[in-house]
N, C-alpha and C positions, 0 to 999 in steps of 0.2 A: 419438485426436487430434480425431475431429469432435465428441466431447463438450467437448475442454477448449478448441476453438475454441467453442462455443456460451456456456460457461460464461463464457469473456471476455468475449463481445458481450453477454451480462446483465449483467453488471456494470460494462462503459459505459454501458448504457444506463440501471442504477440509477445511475451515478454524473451522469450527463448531467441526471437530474432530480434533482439535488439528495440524496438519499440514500446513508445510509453504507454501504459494500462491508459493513464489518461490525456492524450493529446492537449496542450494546451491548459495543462493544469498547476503549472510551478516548476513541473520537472520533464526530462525524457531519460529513458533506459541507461541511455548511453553516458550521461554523466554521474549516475548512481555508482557505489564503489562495487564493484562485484561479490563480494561479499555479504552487503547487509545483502542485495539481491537475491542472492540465495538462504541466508536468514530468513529473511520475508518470506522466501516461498515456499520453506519447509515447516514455519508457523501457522499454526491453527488453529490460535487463541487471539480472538478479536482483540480481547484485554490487554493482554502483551502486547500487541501490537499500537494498540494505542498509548501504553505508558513506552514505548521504545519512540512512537511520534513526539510525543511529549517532552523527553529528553533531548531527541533531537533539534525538537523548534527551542528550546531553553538553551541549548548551546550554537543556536542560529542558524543553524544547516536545515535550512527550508527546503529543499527539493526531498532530501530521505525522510523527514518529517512527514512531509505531505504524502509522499509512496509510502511510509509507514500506516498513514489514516486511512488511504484509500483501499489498501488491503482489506485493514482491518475492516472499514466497511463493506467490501464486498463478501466478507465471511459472514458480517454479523449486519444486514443493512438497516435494522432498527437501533444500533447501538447510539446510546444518548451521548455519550461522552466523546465516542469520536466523533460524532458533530460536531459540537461543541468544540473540540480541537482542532478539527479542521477551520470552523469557521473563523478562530482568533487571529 
């Protein structure tokens, strides 16, 4: 547990400056709306997280989508369904 608390607070803190959780994965910080931004990082439910992905890749907007799944994943990283989302 005290790694994947560690592993969090890096990756607010990469997100805090402007930088993508995932380099190279569809999206980067800087083009996300500032808002879901901070939606995502005040959520704490994998689930939400993946039906707000899910909406989002349905209404085509792939970059908040995929920041939506990869959250989610990093809360929950066995969750089946945000694979599954991700990977479509």
């Amino acid at each position: 547990e005290g790694l994947s608390r560690a592993a969090n607070q890096r990756l607010q803190q990469l997100a805090d400056q402007g930088q993508a959780l995932a380099p190279g994965r569809g999206y980067s910080m800087a083009s996300l709306p500032p808002a879901l931004v901070q939606q995502v990082s005040r959520e704490g439910s994998a689930d939400v997280l993946v039906i707000m992905g899910a909406q989002h890749s349905a209404q085509r907007r792939y970059g908040p989508a995929l920041y939506c799944l990869d959250r989610a994943l990093q809360l929950q990283p066995d969750h089946v369904r945000g694979h599954y989302a991700r990977g479509q």
